[in-house]
NUVOGU-767298 format. One record per residue (C-alpha): x, z, y; residue number from 0; residue in three letters. Coordinates in Angstrom, 2 decimals. Each point is the difference from the previous one (the first is absolute). Layout:
BEGIN
        c1        c3        c2   num   residu
         X         Z         Y   NUM      ALA
...
END
This chain:
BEGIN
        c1        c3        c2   num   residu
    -12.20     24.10    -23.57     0      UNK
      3.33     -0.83      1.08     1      UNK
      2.06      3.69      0.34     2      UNK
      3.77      0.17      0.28     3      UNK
      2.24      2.35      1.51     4      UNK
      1.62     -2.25      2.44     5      UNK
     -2.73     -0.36      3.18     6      UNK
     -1.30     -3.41     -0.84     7      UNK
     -3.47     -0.56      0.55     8      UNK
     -2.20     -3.91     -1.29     9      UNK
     -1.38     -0.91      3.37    10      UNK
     -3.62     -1.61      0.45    11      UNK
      1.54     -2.87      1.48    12      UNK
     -2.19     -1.69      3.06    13      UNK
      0.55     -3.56      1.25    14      UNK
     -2.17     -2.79      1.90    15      UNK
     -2.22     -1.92     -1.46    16      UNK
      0.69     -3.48     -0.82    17      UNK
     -0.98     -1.66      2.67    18      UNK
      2.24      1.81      2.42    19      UNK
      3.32     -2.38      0.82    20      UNK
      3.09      2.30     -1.25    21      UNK
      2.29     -1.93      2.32    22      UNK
     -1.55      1.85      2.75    23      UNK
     -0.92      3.35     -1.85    24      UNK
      3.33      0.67     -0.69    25      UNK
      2.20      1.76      2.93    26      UNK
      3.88      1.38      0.20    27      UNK
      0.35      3.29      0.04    28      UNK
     -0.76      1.68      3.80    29      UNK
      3.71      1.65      0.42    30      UNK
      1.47     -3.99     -0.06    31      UNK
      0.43     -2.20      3.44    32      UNK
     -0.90      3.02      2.10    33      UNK
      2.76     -1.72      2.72    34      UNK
     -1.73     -3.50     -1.05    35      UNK
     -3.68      0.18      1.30    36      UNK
      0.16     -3.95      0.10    37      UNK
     -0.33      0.60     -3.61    38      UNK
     -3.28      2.42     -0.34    39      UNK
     -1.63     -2.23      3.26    40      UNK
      0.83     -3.44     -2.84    41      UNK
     -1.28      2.35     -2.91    42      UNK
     -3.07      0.60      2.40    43      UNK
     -0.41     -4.00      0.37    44      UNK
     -0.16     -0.83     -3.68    45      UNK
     -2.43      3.12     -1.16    46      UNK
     -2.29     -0.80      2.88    47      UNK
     -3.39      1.75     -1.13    48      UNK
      0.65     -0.68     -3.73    49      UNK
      0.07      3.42     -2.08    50      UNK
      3.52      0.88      0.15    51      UNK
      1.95      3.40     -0.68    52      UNK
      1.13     -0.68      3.95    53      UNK
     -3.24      1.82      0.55    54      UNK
      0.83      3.19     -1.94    55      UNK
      3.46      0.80      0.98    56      UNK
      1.77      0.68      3.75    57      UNK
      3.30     -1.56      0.65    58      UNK
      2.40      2.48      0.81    59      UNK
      0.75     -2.14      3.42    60      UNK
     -3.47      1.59      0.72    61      UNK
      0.42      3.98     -0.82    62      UNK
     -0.07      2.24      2.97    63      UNK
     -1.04     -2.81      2.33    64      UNK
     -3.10     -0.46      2.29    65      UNK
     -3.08     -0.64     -2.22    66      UNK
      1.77      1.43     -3.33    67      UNK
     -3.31      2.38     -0.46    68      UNK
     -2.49     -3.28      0.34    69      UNK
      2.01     -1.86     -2.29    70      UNK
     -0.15      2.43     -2.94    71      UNK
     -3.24      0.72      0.58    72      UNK
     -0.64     -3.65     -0.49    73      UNK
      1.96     -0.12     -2.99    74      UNK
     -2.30      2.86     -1.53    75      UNK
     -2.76     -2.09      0.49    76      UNK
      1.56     -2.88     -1.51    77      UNK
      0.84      1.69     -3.13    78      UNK
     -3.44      1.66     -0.27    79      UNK
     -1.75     -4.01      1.26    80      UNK
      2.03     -1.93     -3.19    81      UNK
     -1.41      2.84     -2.62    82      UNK
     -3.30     -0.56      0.86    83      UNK
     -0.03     -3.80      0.51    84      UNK
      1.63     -0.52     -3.32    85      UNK
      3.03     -1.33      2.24    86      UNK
      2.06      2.60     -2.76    87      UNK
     -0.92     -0.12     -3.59    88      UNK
      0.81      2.56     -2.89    89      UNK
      2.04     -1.66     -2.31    90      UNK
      0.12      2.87     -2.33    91      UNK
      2.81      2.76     -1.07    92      UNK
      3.51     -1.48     -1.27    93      UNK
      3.08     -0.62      1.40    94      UNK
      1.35     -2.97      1.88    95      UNK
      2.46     -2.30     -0.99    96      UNK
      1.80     -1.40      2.95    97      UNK
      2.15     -2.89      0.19    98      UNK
      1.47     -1.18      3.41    99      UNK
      2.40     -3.15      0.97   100      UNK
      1.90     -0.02      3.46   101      UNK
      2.98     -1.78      0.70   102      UNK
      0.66     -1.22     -3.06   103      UNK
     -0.14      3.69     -1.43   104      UNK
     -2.60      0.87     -2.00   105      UNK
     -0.58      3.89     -1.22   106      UNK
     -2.76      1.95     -1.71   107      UNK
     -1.77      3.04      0.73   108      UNK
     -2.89      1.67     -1.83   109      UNK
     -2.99      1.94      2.21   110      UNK
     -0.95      3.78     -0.61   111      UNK
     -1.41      2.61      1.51   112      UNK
      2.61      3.22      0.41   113      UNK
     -0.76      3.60     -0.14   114      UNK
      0.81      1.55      3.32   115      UNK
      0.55      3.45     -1.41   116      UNK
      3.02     -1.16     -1.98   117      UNK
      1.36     -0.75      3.64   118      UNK
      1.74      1.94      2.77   119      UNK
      2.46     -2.16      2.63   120      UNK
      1.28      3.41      0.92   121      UNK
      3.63     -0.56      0.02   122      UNK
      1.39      1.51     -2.69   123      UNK
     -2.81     -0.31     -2.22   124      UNK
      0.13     -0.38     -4.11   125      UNK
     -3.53     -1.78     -0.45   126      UNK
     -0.58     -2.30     -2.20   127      UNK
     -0.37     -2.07      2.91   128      UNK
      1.99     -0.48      2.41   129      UNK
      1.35     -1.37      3.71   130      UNK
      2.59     -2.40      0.26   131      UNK
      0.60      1.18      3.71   132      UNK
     -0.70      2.75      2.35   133      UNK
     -3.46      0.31      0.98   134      UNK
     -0.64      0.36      3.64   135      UNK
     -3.02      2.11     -0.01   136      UNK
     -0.88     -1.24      3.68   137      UNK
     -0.81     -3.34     -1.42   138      UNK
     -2.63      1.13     -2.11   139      UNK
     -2.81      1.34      2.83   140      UNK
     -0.02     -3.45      1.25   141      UNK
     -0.51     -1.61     -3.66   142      UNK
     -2.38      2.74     -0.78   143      UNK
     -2.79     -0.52      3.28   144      UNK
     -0.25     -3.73     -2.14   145      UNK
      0.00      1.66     -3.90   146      UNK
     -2.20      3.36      0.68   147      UNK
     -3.66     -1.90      0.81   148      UNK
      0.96     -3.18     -2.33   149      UNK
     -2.60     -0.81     -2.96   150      UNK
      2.84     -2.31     -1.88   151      UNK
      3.94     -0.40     -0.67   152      UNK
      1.88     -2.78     -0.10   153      UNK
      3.61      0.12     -0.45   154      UNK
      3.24     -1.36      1.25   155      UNK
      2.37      2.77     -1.48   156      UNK
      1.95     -0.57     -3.14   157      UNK
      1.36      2.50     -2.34   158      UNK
      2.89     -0.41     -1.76   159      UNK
      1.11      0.56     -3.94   160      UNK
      3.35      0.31     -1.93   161      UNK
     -1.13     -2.21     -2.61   162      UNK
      3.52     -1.84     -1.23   163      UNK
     -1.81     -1.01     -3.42   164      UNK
     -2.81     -1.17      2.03   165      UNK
     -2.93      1.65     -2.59   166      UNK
     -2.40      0.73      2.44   167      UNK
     -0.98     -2.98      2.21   168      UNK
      1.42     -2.87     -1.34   169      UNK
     -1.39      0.14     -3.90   170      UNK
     -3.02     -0.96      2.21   171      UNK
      0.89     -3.52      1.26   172      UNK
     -1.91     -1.25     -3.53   173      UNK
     -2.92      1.55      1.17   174      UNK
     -0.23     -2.26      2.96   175      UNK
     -2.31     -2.66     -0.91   176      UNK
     -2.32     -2.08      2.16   177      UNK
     -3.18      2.14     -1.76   178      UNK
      1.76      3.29      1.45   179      UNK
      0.73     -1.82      3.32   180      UNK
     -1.69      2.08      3.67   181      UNK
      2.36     -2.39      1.68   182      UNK
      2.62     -2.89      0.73   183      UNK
      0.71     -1.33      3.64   184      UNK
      2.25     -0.74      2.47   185      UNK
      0.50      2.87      2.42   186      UNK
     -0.25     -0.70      3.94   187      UNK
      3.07     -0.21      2.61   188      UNK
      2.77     -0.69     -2.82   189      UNK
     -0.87      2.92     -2.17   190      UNK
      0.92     -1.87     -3.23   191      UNK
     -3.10     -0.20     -3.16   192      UNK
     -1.49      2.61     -1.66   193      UNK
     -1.78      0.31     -3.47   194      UNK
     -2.48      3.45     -1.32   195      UNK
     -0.96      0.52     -3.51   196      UNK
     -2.50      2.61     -0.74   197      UNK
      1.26      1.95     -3.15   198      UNK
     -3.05      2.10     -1.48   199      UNK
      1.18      0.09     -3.40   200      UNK
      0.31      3.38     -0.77   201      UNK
      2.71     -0.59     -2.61   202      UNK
      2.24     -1.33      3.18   203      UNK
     -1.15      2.69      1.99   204      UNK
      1.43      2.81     -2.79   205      UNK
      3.11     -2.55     -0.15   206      UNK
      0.84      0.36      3.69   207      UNK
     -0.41      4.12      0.21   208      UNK
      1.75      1.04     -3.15   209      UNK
      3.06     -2.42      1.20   210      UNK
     -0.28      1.74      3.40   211      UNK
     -0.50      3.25     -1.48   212      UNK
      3.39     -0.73     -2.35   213      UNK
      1.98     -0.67      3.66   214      UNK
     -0.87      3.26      0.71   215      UNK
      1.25      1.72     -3.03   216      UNK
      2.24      2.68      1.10   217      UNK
      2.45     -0.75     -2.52   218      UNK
      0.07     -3.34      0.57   219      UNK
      0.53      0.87      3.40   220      UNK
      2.75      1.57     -0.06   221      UNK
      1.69     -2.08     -2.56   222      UNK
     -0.76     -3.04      3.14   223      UNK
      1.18      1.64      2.64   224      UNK
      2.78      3.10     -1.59   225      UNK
     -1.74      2.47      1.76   226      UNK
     -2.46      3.05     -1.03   227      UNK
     -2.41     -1.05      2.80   228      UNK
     -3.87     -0.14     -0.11   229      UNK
     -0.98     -3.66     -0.74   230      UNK
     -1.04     -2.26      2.85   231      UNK
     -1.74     -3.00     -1.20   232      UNK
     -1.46     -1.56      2.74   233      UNK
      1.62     -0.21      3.59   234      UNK
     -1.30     -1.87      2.93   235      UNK
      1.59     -3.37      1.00   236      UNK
     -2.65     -0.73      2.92   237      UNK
     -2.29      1.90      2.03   238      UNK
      1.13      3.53     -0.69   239      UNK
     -1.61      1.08      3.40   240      UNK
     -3.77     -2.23     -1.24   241      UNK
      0.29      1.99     -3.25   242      UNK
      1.14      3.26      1.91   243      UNK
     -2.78     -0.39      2.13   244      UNK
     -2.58     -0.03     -3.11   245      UNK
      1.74      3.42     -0.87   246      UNK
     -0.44      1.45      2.83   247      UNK
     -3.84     -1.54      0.06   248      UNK
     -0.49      1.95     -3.63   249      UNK
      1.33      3.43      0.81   250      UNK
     -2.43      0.26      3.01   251      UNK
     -2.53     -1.27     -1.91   252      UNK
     -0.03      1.77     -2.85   253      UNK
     -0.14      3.11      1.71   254      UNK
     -3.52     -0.94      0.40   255      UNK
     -0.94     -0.43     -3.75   256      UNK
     -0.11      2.64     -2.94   257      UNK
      2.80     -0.18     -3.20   258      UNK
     -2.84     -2.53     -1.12   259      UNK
     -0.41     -1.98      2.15   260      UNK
      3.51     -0.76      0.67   261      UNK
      0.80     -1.07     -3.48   262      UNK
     -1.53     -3.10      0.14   263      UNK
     -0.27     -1.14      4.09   264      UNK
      1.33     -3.16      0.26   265      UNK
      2.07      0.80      3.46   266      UNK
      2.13      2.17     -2.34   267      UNK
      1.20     -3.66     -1.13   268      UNK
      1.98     -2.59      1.52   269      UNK
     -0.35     -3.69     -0.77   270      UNK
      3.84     -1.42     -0.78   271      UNK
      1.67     -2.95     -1.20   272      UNK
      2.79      1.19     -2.10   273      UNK
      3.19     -1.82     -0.60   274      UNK
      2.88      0.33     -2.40   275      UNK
      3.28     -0.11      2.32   276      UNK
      1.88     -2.06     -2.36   277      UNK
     -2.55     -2.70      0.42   278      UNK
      2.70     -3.12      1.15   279      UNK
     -2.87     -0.95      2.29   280      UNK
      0.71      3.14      2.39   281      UNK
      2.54      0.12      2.06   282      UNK
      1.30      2.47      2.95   283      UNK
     -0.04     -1.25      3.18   284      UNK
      1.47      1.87      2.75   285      UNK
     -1.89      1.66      3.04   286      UNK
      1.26     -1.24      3.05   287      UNK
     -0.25      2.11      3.62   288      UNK
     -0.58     -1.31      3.11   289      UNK
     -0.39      2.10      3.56   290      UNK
     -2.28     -0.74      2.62   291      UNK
     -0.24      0.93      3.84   292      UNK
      3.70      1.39      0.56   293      UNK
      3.28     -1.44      1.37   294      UNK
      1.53     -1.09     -2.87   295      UNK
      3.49      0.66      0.95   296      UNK
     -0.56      3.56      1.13   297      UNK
     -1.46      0.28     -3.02   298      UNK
      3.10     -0.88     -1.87   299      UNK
      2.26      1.91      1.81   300      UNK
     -2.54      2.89     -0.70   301      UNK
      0.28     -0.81     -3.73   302      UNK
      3.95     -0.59     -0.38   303      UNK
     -0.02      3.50      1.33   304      UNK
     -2.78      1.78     -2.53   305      UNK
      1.46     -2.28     -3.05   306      UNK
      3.44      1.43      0.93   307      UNK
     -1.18      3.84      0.31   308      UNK
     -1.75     -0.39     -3.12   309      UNK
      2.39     -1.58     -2.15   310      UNK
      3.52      0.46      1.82   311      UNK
      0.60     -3.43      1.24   312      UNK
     -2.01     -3.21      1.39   313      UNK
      1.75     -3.38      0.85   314      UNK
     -2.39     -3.00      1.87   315      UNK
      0.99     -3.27     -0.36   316      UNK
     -1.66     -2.80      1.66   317      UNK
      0.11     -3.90     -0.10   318      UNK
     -1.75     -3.24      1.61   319      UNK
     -1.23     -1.54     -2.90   320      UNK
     -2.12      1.08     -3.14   321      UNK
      2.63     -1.98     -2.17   322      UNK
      3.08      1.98      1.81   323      UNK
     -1.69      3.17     -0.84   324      UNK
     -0.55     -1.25     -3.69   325      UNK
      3.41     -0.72     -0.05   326      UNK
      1.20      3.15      0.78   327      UNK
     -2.52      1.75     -1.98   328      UNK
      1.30     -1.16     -3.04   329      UNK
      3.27      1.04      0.14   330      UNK
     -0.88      3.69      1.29   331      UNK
     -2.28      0.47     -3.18   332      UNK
      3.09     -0.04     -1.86   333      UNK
      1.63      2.98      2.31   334      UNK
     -3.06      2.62     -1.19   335      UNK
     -2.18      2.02      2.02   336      UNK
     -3.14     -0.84      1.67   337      UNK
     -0.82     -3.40      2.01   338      UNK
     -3.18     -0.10      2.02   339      UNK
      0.04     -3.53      1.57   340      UNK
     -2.24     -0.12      3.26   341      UNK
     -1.49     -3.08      1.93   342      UNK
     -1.29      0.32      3.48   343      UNK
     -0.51     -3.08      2.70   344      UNK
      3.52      0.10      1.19   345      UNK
      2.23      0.61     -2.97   346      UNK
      0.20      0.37     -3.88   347      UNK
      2.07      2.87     -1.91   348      UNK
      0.40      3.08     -1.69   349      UNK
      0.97      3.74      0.31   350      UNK
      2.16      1.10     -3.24   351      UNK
     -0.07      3.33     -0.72   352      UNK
      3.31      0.44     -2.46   353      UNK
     -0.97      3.58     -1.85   354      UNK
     -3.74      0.19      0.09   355      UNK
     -2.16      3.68     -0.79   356      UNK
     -2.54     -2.29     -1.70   357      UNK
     -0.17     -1.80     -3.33   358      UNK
     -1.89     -3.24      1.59   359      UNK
      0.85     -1.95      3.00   360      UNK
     -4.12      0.35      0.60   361      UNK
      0.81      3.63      0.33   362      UNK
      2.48     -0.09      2.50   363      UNK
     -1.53     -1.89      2.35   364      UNK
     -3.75      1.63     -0.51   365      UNK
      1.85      3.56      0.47   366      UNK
      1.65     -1.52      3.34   367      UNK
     -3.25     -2.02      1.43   368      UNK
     -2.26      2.84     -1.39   369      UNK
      2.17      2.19      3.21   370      UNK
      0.11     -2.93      2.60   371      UNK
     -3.80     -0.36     -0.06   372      UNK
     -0.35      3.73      1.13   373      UNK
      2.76     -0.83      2.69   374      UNK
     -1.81     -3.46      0.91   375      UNK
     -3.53      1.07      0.08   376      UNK
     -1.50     -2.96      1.39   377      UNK
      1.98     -1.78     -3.04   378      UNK
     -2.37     -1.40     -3.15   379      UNK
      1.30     -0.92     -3.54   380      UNK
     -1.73     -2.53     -2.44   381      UNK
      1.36     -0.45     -3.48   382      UNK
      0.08     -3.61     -0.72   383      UNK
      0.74     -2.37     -3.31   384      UNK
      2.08     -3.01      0.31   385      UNK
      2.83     -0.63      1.64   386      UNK
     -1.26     -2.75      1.97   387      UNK
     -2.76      2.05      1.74   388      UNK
      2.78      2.59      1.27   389      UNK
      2.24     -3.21      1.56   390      UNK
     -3.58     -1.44      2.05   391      UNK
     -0.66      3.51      0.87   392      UNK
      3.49      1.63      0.93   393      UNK
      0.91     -3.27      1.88   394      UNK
     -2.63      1.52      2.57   395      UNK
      0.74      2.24      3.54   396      UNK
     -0.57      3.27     -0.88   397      UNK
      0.47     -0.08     -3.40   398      UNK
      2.82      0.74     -2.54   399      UNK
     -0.54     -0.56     -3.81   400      UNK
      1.85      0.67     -2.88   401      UNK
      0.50     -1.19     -3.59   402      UNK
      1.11      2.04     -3.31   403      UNK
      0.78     -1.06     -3.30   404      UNK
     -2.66     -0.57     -3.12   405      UNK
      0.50      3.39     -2.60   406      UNK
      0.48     -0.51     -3.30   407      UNK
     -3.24      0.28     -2.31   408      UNK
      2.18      2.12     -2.67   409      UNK
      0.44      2.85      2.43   410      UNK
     -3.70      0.80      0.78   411      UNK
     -1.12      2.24     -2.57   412      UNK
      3.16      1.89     -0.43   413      UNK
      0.35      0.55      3.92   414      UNK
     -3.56      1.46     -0.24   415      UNK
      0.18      1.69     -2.72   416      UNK
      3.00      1.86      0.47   417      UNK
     -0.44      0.08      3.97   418      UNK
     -3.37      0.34      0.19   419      UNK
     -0.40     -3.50      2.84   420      UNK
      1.89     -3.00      1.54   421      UNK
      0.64      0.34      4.35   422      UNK
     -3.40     -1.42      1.33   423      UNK
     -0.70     -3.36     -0.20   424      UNK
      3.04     -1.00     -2.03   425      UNK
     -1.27     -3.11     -1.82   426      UNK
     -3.11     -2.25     -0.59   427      UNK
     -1.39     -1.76     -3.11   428      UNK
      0.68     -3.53      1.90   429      UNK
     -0.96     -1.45      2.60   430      UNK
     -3.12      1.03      2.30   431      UNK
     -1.50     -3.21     -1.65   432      UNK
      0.51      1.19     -3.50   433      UNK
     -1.91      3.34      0.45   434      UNK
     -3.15      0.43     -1.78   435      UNK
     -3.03     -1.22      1.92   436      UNK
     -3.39      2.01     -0.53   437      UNK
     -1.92     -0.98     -2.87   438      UNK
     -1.50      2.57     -2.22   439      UNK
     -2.45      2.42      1.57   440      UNK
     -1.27      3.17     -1.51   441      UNK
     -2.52      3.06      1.04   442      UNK
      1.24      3.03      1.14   443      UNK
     -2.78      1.55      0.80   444      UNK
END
């Protein structure tokens, strides 16, 4: 009914029923807080044994730990328990109009089901759809033990448009009325509050996909971006390895079913909330680093050495205060180069690397701590959001953290476009707080 050229598929859109309590339905996405477990064990507390997407989804805390196998199996069962209780309800095919307010920032986002064919994270690749970083293909086997026996989707990934005259999402806002409402509550554990509008009217519908299909307009294109490149429309702003992990899930799949069958198989879709990235709502929060289980000072010396053969020269510079290191911060940023400011429980600082190889300070120091893993084996890494989190957790024996600068929103689509990703984990759509929380649910199989 509704065919475009641009991978979009109208979901059958599956939520509880009303007498299921949203407040505790409604969960953060799993790759948030996995240094934090205080947070899942409080998230645990409120959801108790109320019907709650807790119950379909594994914490990343929990992947490739004792009991992982028991808890997806569970999680099966779940998903398969809530269809036939009528804990999940059909709420028909349309899109979703989302609106969400954290923090005194409020953005909206629009739910849709994308066609995994038009996708390959390959780096490199000229799909229509695309990865905002590289894909580390040994995160997916993990992701895929939860996604290959699961009846339903629910999504925490959100995909990304170039929409400066904002004609796809935000002609919906009118649409948003309380006799088109699924939803309007107040998330748990400071996630902000969050509205859904079902839009079925097929008029809207057409609206949306021409609009998309007129960002993709080669020419238009290349008039945007001054380049004969194959359009990109839609790149991924969160959970590239979730919706990676639903590729990979397809292509062994479908080796299984005829040309037939495959046209129409709803694991060839993935359930998305898309966002336009000049929404004022969004903004790009940094991805912090912190170390764990190493001698933080051997570690620096190790890194003033790589940072130095990588890039030609390294300087440390340490200090006894936060506020002295601030200090001194701001007058280096006017000098150039790189500053990677470090915290760990004796000292504060930060390495400047005058004539860096990479565009990003985030590449830099991934390139250098990317090597000192290998050479610290018993070393771990967890990428963290907010600045506070790194000072409580670098402040810690054994463990050296370090902070990098927010990147600016205007560079993302060029930078992918033209260099196919961004260094790994080089920014986050706000806060852990501020990601989406699992709401929607659809069948895959």
């Amino acid at each position: 009914m509704f065919k475009n050229s641009i991978g979009v598929k109208v979901p059958d859109i599956l939520l509880p029923h009303e007498g299921v309590s949203m407040e505790k339905w409604a969960v953060v996405a799993c790759d948030q807080f996995t240094s934090q477990p205080d947070y899942w064990e409080e998230a645990e507390r409120i959801v108790g044994e109320a019907p709650s997407t807790l119950r379909l989804m594994l914490p990343e805390m929990y992947l490739d730990k004792p009991g992982e196998a028991e808890r997806i199996a569970a999680i099966n069962a779940t998903m398969d328990r809530y269809m036939a209780d009528g804990t999940l309800e059909s709420r028909g095919e349309g899109f979703v109009f989302v609106r969400r307010t954290v923090d005194g920032k409020t953005r909206s986002g629009l739910v849709v089901a994308l066609d995994l064919e038009q996708y390959d994270y390959s780096r490199g690749s000229e799909t229509l759809i695309r990865a905002s970083e590289g894909t580390i293909v040994e995160r997916i086997p993990p992701r895929l033990r939860i996604r290959k026996d699961a009846a339903l989707e629910l999504p925490h990934i959100l995909v990304l448009i170039d929409d400066p005259q904002h004609t796809v999402i935000e002609p919906l806002a009118d649409a948003a009325t309380a006799g088109n409402r699924l939803y309007n509550f107040e998330l748990m554990l400071g996630g902000g509050h969050i509205e859904g509008y079902m839009v079925r009217d097929a008029g809207r519908i057409q609206g949306v996909l021409r609009a998309l299909e007129a960002l993709a307009d080669p020419t238009r294109f290349a008039e945007q971006y001054g380049a004969d490149k194959k359009p990109m429309l839609f790149a991924m702003g969160d959970g590239n390895h979730s919706f990676a992990t639903a590729k990979a899930n397809w292509e062994a799949l479908k080796q299984t079913l005829s040309p037939a069958e495959q046209e129409n198989h709803p694991a060839r879709y993935a359930l998305v909330e898309l966002e336009n990235i000049h929404d004022e709502g969004i903004l790009f929060e940094p991805i912090h680093r912190v170390l764990f289980n190493l001698d933080p000072e051997k570690a620096l010396r190790w890194l003033l050495e790589r940072l130095a053969l990588d890039n030609g020269a390294c300087k440390i510079n340490r200090f006894a205060t936060k506020e002295e290191c601030a200090a001194s911060l701001k007058i280096a940023a006017t000098c150039g180069g790189h500053l990677l400011p470090f915290v760990t429980a004796g000292s504060y600082g930060y390495l400047k690397v005058n004539a860096p190889a990479a565009q990003l300070e985030v590449g830099t120091l991934q390139n250098a701590l990317d090597a000192m893993l290998k050479a610290f084996p018993e070393a771990t890494i967890d990428y963290i959001h907010g600045a506070d989190v790194v000072y409580d957790l670098g402040t810690k024996p054994g463990n050296l953290g370090f902070l990098l600068p927010p990147m600016a929103k205007s560079a993302f689509f060029p930078t992918v476009v033209f260099d196919g990703a961004l260094p790994r984990k080089t920014f986050s759509m706000g806060e852990a707080n501020e990601k989406r929380y699992y709401l929607e649910c659809r069948k895959i199989k």
